[in-house]
C-alpha positions in Angstrom: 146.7 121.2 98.9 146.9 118.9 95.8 144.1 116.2 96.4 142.7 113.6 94.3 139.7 112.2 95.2 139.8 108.7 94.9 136.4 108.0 95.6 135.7 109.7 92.5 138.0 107.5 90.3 135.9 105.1 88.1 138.6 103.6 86.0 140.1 100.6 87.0 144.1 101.7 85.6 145.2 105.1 84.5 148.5 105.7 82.3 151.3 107.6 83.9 150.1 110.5 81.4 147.0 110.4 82.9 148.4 110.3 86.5 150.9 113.3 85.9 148.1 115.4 84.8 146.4 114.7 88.1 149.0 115.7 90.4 150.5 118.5 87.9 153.7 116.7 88.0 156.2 114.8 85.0 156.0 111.3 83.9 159.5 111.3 85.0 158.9 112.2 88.4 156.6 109.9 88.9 159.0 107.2 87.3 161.8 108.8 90.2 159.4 107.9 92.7 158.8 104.5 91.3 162.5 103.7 92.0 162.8 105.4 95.1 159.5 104.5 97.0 159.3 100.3 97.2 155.4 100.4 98.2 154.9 102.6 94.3 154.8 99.4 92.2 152.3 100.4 89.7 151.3 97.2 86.9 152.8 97.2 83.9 151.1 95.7 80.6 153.3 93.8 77.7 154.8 96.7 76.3 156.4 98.3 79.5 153.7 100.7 80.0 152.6 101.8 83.7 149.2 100.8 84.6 148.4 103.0 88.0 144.8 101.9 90.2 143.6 103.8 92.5 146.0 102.5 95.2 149.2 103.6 93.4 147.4 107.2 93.4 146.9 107.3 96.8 150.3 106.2 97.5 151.6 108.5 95.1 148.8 111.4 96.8 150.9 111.0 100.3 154.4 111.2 98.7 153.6 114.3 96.8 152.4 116.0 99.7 155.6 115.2 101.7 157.4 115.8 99.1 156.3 118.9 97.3 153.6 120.5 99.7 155.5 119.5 103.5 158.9 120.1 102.0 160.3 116.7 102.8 163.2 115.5 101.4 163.1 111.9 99.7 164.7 110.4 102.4 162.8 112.4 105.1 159.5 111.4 103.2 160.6 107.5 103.5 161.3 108.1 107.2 158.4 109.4 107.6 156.3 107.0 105.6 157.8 104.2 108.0 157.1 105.9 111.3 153.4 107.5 110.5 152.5 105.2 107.6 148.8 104.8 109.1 147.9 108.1 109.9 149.4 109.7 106.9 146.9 107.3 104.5 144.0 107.9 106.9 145.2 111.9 106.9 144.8 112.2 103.3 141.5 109.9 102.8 140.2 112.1 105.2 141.0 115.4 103.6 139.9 113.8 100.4 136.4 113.5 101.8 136.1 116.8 103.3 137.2 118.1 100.2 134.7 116.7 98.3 131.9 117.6 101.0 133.1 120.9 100.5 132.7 120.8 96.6 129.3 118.8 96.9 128.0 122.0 99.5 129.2 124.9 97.2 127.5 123.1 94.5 124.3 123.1 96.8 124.6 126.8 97.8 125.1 128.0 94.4 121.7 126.2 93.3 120.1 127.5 96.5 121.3 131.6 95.2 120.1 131.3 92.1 
């Protein structure tokens, strides 16, 4: 599973380069999304560019795991979004966490072995 930690995110905006990278995904992709998900409205400075925080990530975090990991299709996804919009955001902060409790331990065991 594709998770981004946002705890762990100290910039305030990341560029849609920076945000593809994350997720493994195209800029264009991310700019389909854009149009098709309402709620995805990352900032945009004079020149155009897309200015994502850490909201549009985590937004963008529960779309790419309908989408690419649960095999939803667009409009499935956005069905979905409406009718488990809650518990999908607290689904994915949650596995967000675990995952880095899970990092944080194997770094504690491996000091602990040497």
């Amino acid at each position: 599973m594709k998770s981004i930690d946002t705890q762990k995110l100290e910039k305030l905006y990341y560029s849609i380069g920076e945000v593809a990278e994350m997720f493994n995904v195209s800029r264009s992709l991310l700019r389909y999304w854009e149009n098709e998900f309402s709620f995805l409205t990352p900032r945009k400075n004079r020149k155009g560019d897309r200015l994502f925080t850490k909201e549009n990530i985590q937004q963008i975090q529960i779309i790419y795991t309908l989408v690419k990991e649960r095999g939803f299709t667009l409009d499935g996804a956005k069905q979905e979004l409406k009718k488990e919009k809650g518990t999908l955001t607290e689904q994915v902060d949650l596995i967000a966490r675990l995952q880095a409790i899970h990092t944080h331990l194997k770094e504690i065991d491996d000091k602990l072995s040497t």
